[in-house]
N, C-alpha and C positions, 0 to 999 in steps of 0.2 A: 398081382401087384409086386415088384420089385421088392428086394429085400433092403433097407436101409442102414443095414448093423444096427439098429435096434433092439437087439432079439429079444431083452429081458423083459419088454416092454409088450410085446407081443401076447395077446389074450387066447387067438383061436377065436372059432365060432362061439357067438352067442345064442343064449334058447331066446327066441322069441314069445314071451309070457304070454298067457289067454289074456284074452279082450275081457274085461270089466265091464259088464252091465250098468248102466247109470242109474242110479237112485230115482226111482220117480217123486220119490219127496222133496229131491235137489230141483228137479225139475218145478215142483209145483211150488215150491218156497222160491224160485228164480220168475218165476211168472208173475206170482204175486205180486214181487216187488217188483216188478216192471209195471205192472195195473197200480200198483201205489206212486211208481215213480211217475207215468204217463198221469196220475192227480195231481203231481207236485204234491202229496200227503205230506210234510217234513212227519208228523208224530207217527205216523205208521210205517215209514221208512224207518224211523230210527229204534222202534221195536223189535225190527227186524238184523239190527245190529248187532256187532259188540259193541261195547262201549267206548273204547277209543276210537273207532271209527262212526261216532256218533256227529262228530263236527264237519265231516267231507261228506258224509251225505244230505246235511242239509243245506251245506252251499251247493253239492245237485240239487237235488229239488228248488231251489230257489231258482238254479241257472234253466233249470225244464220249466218254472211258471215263467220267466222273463221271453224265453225261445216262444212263448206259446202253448194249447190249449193238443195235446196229443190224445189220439184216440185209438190208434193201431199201434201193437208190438210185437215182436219177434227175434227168437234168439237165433244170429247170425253163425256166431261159431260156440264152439267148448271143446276143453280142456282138461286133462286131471292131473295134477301131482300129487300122488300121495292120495289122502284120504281131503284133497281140496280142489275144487274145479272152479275151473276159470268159464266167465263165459261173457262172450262179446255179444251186443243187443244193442236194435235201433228202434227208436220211438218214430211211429210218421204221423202225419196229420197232411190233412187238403191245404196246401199254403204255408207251410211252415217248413224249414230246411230240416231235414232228418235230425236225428238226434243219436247222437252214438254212443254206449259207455259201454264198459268194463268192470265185470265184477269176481269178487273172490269169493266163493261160499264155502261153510267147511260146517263140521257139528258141533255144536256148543250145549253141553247141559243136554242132552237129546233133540236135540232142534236144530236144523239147519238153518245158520244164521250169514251176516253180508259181514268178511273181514276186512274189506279191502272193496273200494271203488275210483272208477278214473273217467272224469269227460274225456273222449275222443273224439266230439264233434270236431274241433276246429285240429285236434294237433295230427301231423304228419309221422304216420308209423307205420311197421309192417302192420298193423292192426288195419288201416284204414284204408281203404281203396280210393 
């Protein structure tokens, strides 16, 4: 690469840090709430929360009972920042338009809980194909 008179700016090679093993707890606390979220449960979804994030999951869950009656999940992508992973997931069912969301999970109190969630069904993002 060309040198830009930059220089001070200039880092050198980076170490490439080890790969992170994913929690299988994050895993199975992300499952759950996709088998909760595929009920539309609002109360068991939102057990599954923090508390500020207790109001956008049950207008999911509302918006997954209005879509329709889902029976199959699967988690699409993930992500980690830090000690928080992201993970993209679509609900299907026979006759029903996919279902797509977005979740944040991190540990709360010992427990892996949901910080942050986003319908993706209808919005246009690098998330959505």
């Amino acid at each position: 690469m060309p040198d830009l008179g930059f220089r001070k700016n200039v880092m050198g090679p980076q170490p490439i840090a080890e790969r992170t093993a994913t929690p299988p707890e994050m895993l199975e606390a992300a499952n759950r709430f996709l088998q909760l979220l595929a009920e539309a449960d609002a109360d068991g979804l939102c057990a599954m929360t923090v508390e500020q994030t207790r109001d956008e999951v049950s207008r999911l869950a509302e918006a997954v009972r209005q879509a329709g009656p889902y029976n199959e999940n699967r988690i699409v992508a993930s992500a980690r920042t830090n000690r928080h992973y992201w993970i993209k997931a679509e609900l299907k069912a026979s006759g029903a338009k996919p279902f797509l969301v977005q979740l944040r999970l991190g540990e709360h109190d010992g427990r892996w809980k949901i910080w942050e969630t986003m319908n993706l069904t209808d919005a246009r993002s690098a998330w959505t194909r």
